[in-house]
C-alpha positions as CSV (number, residue, x, y, z in Angstrom):
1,X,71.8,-74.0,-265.4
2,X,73.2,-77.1,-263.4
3,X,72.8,-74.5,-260.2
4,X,69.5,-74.1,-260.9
5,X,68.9,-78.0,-261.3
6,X,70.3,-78.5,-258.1
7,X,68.7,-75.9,-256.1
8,X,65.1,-77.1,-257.0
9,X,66.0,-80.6,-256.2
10,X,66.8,-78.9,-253.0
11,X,63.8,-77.3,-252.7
12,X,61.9,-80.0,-253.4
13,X,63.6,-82.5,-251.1
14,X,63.2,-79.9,-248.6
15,X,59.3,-79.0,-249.2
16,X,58.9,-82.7,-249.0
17,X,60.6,-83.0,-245.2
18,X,58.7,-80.1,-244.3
19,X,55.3,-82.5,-244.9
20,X,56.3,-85.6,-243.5
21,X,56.7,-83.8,-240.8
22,X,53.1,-83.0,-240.8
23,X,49.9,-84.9,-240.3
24,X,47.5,-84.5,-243.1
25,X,45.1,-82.7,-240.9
26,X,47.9,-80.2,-240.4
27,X,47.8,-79.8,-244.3
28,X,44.6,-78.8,-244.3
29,X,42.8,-82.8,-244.7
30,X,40.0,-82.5,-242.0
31,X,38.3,-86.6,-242.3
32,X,34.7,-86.6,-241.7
33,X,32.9,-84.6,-239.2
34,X,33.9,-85.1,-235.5
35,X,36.7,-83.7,-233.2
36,X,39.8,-84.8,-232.6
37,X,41.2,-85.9,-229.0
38,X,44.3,-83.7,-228.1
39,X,46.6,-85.7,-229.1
40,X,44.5,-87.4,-231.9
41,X,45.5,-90.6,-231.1
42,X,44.6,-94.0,-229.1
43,X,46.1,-92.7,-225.6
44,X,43.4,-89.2,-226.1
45,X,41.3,-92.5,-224.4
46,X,42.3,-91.5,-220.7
47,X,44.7,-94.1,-219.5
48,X,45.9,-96.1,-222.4
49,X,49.3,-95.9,-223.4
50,X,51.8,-97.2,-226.4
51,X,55.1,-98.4,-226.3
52,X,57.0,-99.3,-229.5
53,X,60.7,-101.1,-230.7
54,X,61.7,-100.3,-233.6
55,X,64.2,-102.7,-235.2
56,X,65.8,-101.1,-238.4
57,X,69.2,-102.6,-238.9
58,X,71.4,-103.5,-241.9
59,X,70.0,-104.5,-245.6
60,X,67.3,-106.8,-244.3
61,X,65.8,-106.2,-241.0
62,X,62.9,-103.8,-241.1
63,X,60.5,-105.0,-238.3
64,X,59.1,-104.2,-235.0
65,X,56.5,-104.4,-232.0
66,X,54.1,-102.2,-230.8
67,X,52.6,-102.8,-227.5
68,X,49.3,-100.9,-226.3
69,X,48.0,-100.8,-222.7
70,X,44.8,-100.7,-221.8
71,X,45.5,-99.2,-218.5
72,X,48.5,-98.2,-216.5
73,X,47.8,-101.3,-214.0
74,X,47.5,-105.3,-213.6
75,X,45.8,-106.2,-216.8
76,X,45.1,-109.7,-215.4
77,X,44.1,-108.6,-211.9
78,X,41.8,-106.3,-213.8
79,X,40.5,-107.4,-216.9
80,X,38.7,-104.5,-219.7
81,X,35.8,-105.6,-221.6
82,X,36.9,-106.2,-225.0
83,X,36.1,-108.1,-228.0
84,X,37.4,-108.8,-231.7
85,X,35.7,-108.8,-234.9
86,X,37.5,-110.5,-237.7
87,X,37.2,-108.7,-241.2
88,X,38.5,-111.7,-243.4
89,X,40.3,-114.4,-241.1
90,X,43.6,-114.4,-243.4
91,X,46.1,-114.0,-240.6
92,X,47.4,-115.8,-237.4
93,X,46.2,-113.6,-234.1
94,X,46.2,-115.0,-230.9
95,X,43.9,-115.3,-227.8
96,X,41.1,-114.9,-230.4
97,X,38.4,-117.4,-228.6
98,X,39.2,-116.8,-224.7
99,X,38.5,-113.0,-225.7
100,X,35.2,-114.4,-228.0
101,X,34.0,-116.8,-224.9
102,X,34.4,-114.5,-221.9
103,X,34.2,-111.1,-223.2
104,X,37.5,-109.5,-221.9
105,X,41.2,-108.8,-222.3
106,X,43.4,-109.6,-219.6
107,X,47.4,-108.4,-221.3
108,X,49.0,-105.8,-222.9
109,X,47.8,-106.3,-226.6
110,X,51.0,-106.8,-229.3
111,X,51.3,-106.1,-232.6
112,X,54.0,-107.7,-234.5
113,X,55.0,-109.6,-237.8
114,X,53.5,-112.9,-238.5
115,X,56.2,-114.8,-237.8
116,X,56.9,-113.3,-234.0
117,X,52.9,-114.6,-232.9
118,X,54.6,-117.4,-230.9
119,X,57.3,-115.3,-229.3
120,X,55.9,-112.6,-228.7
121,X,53.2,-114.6,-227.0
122,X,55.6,-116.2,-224.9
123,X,56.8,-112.7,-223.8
124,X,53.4,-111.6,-223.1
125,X,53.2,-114.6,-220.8
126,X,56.6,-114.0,-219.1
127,X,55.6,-110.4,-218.6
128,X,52.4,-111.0,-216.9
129,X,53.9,-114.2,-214.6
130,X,56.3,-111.7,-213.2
131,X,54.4,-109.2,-212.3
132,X,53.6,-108.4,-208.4
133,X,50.2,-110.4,-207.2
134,X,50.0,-112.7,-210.0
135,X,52.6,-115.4,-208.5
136,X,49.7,-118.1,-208.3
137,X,49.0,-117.6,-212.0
138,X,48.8,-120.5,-214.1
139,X,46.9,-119.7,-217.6
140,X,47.4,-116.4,-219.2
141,X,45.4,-115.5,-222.6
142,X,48.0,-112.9,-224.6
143,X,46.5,-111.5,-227.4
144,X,48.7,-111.0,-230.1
145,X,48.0,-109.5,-233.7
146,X,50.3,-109.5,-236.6
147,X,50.7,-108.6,-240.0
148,X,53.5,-109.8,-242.9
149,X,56.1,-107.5,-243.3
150,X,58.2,-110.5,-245.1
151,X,59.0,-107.9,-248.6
152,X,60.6,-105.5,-246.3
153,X,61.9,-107.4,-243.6
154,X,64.0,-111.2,-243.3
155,X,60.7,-112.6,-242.1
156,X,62.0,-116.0,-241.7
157,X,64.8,-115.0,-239.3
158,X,62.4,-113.8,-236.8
159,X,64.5,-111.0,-235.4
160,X,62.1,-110.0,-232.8
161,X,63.0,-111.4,-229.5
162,X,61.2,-111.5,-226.2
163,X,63.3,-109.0,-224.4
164,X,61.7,-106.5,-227.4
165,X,58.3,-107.4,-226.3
166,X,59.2,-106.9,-222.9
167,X,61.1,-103.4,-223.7
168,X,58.2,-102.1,-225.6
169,X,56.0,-103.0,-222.6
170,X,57.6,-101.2,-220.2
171,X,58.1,-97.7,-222.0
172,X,54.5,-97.5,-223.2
173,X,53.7,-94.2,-222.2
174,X,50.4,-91.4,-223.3
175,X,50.5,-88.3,-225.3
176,X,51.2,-88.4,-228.7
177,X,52.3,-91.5,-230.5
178,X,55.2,-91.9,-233.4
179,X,53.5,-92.9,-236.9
180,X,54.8,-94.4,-240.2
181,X,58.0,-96.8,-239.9
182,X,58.3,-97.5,-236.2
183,X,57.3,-100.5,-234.1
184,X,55.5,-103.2,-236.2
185,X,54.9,-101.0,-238.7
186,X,58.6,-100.1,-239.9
187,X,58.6,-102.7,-243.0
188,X,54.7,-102.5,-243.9
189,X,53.4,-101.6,-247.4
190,X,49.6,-100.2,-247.7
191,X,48.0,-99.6,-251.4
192,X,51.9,-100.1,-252.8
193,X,53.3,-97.0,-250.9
194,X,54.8,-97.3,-247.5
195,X,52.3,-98.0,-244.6
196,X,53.1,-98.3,-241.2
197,X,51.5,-97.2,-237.6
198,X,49.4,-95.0,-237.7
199,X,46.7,-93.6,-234.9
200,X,43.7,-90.9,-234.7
201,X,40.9,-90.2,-232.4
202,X,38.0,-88.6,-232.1
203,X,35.7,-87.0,-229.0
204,X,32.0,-87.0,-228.9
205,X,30.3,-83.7,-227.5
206,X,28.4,-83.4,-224.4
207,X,24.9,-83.8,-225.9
208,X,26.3,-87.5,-227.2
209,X,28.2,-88.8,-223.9
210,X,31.7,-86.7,-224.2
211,X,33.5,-90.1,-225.0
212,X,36.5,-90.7,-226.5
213,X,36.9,-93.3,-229.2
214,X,40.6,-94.0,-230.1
215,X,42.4,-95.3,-232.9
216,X,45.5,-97.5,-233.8
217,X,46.2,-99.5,-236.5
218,X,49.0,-101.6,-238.5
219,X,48.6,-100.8,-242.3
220,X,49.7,-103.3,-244.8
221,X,46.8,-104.0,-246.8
222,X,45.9,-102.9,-250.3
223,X,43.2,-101.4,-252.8
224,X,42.2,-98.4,-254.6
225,X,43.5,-95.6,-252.4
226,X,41.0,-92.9,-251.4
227,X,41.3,-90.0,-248.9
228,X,38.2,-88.3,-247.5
229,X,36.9,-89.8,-250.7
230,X,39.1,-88.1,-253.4
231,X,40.6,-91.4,-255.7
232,X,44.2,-91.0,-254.7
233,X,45.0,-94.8,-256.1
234,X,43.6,-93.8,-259.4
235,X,44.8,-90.5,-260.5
236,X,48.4,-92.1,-259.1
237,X,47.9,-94.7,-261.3
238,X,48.8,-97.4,-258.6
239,X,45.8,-99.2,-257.7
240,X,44.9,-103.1,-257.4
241,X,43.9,-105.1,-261.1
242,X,46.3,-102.4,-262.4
243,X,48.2,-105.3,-263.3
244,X,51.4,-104.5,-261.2
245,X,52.8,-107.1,-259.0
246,X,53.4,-104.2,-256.1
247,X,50.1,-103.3,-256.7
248,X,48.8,-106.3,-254.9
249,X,45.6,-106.2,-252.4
250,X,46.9,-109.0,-249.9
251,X,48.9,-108.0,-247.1
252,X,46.6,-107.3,-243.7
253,X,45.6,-104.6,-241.6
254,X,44.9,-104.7,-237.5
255,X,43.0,-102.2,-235.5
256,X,42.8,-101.5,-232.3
257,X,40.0,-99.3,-230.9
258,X,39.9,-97.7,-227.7
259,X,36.7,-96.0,-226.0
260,X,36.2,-95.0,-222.3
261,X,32.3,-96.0,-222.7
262,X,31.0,-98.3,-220.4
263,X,30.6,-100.4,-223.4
264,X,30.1,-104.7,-222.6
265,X,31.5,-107.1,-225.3
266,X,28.4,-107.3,-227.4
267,X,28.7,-103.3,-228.2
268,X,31.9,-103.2,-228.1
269,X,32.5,-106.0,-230.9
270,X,29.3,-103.9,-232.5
271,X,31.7,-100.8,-232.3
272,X,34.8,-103.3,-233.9
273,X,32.4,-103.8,-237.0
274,X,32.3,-100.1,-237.6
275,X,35.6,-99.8,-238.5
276,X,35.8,-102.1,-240.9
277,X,33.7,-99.4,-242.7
278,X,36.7,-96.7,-241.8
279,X,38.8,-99.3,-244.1
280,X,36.6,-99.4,-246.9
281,X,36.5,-95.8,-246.5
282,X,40.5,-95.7,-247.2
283,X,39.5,-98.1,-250.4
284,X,40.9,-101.6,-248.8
285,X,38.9,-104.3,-249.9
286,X,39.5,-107.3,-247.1
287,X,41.5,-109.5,-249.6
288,X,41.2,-113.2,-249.8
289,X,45.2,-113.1,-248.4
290,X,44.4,-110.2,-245.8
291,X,44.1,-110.5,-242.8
292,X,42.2,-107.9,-241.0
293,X,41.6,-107.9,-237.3
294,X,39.9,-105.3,-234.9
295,X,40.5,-105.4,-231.3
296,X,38.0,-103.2,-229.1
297,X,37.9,-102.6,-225.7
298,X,36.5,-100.2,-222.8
299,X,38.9,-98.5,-220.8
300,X,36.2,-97.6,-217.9
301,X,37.2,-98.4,-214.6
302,X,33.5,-99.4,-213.3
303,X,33.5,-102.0,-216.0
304,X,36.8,-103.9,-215.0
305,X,36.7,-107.6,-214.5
306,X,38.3,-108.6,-211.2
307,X,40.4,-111.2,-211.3
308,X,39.2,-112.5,-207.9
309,X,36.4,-111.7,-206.4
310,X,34.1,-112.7,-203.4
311,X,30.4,-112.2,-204.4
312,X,29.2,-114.0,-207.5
313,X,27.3,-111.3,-208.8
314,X,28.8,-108.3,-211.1
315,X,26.8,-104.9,-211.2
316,X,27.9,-103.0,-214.2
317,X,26.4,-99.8,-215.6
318,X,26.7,-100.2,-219.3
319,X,25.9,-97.5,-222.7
320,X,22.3,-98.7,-223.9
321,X,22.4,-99.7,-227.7
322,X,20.2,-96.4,-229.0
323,X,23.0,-94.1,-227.9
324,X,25.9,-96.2,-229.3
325,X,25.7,-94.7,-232.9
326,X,28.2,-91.9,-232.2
327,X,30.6,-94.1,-231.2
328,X,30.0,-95.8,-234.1
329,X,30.6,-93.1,-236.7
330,X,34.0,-92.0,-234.0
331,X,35.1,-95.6,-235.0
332,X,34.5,-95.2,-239.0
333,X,36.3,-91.6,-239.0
334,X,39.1,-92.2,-236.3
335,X,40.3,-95.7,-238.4
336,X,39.9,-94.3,-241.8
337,X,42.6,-91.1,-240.7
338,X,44.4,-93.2,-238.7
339,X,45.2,-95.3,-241.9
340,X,46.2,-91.9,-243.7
341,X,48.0,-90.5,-241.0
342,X,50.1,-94.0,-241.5
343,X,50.7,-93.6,-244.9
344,X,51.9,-89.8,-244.6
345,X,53.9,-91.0,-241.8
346,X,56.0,-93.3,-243.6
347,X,59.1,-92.8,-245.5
348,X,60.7,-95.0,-248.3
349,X,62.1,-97.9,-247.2
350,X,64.6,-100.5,-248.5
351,X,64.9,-103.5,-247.1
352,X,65.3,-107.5,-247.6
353,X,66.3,-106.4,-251.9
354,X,63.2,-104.6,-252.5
355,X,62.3,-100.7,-252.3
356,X,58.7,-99.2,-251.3
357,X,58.4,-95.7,-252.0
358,X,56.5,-93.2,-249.4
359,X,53.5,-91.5,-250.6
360,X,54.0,-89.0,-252.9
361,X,52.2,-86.1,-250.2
362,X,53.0,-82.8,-252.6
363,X,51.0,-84.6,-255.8
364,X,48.5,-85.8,-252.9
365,X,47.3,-82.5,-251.7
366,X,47.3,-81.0,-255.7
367,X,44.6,-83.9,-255.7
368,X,42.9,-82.5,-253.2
369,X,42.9,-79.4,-253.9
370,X,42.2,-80.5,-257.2
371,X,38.7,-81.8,-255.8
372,X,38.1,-79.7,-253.7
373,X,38.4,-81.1,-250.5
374,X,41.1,-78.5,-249.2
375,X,42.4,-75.2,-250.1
């Protein structure tokens, strides 16, 4: 009998390594309607890449930073049209209203906890000062986007440092991208499970461009759960006004969308909108305490905004609003996986006296099945 016990506890700790090991569309969750990139994630968007520090140390410091390049070169010698769109306003990101006023990006973006803005910032600046042809430099706009991770993680000892920022700069690289507890993700909570990084994409077909809209995001926000539409939260009975403290809808979520259309600010904080939608999708509700942020930008090199230039004119080809709607729906699908592929990412964490439990995925996918939304 007690043999028995313990080989299906073995079993069963076993099938469960077997899927986190596996994103859900490799369990058989297909999210809306478009293809995936290769790797289905942000850096599918040709030339962005994601570097991430992971700082998981002792009984209280879950935290890290996640850095995303918009291309492999000087940022500030050559800006990407970008913009933000601001959800609810709950939350302490930086270089919002240079990006707002002049419609670009010009450094690595960061995503860290709430209390590493400033330094992380001040990295951001340090980087960028030190990098070949921008000696005469003298203002630099980092954008920096957060969200709190102060249940898991010893918030108020601010164990990022710059050299972290710096690090996770430098070994942002393409291809596939780590998910669940890594970078500023490793002490997040999303719907009362475990959240963390997570990333999807998706790629147009000829007929609508053949672009590539990328996703990344930092989940910590909360709600009623739902995956491609089934009520997860609910028939989990862990939802928010369940009446559980854990169950709380503050927390934050930011997003960072990618696209290699020659997209300007106006449609590309148009595109930003759109996933907002992809959230509501994953049943987050923008909280009064959440703060939830979406940074967009275009990755296409005719586009760039030159640092210095000599003519005072700028020609730029740019995607006319009646064909931007399928970048719109590539926005709503690749955010609302991307949040999944987060949560199914993510292991149980205990950190800072508390304990957030991962997702359970085997009573997920009965759900499904349950509804019908895989076999």
């Amino acid at each position: 009998m007690f043999k028995n016990i313990i080989t299906i506890v073995f079993f069963l700790s076993t099938l469960h390594m077997v899927y986190s090991q596996q994103r859900p569309r490799e369990l058989g969750i297909n999210i809306g309607v478009l293809t995936p990139g290769t790797n289905n994630a942000i850096t599918d968007v040709k030339g962005v890449k994601v570097g991430q520090i992971t700082l998981d140390k002792g009984k209280k410091v879950r935290t890290g930073v996640t850095a995303i390049l918009p291309h492999s070169g000087n940022i500030f010698q050559n800006k990407v049209p970008a913009a933000i769109y601001i959800g609810n306003g709950f939350g302490k990101l930086a270089g919002y209203s240079q990006v707002e006023e002049l419609g670009n990006i010009e450094t690595p973006i960061i995503l860290t906890n709430t209390l590493n803005v400033p330094i992380a910032a001040d990295a951001v600046i340090d980087f960028v000062l030190d990098q070949k042809g921008n000696e005469r430099v003298r203002s630099v706009n980092p954008v920096i986007g957060e969200t709190n991770d102060g249940r898991l993680n010893d918030i108020r000892s601010r164990h990022v440092k710059k050299k972290d920022v710096i690090e996770a700069i430098k070994n942002a690289s393409g291809g596939s991208v780590k998910e669940g507890n890594v970078g500023a993700g490793t002490g997040t909570v999303c719907f009362g499970w475990k959240g963390g990084i997570g990333t999807a994409s998706r790629k147009l077909p000829k007929s609508a461009g053949g672009y590539t809209v990328g996703v990344l995001i930092q989940s910590n926000f909360g709600g009623v759960l739902q995956i491609d539409g089934v009520p997860v939260g609910e028939e989990l009975d862990r939802y928010y006004m369940k009446g559980r403290l854990n169950d709380d809808a503050d927390g934050s979520i930011m997003v960072v969308v990618a696209t290699d259309a020659p997209l300007d600010s106006r449609n590309l904080k148009r595109l930003a909108k759109r996933a907002m939608l992809g959230i509501a999708k994953s049943g987050g509700i923008a909280s009064n305490g959440s703060g939830d942020y979406i940074i967009a930008f275009s990755t296409d090199e005719k586009i760039r905004v030159p640092y210095q230039t000599r003519s005072s004119i700028q020609n730029q080809s740019v995607l006319h609003n009646d064909y931007m709607s399928p970048l719109f729906m590539a926005a709503i699908e690749a955010t609302e996986e991307a949040i999944i592929n987060s949560l199914f990412a993510a292991t149980t964490s205990t950190g800072n006296g508390y304990t957030v439990e991962e997702l359970p995925i085997e009573k997920v996918l009965e759900l499904m099945k349950k509804y019908g939304r895989m076999k």
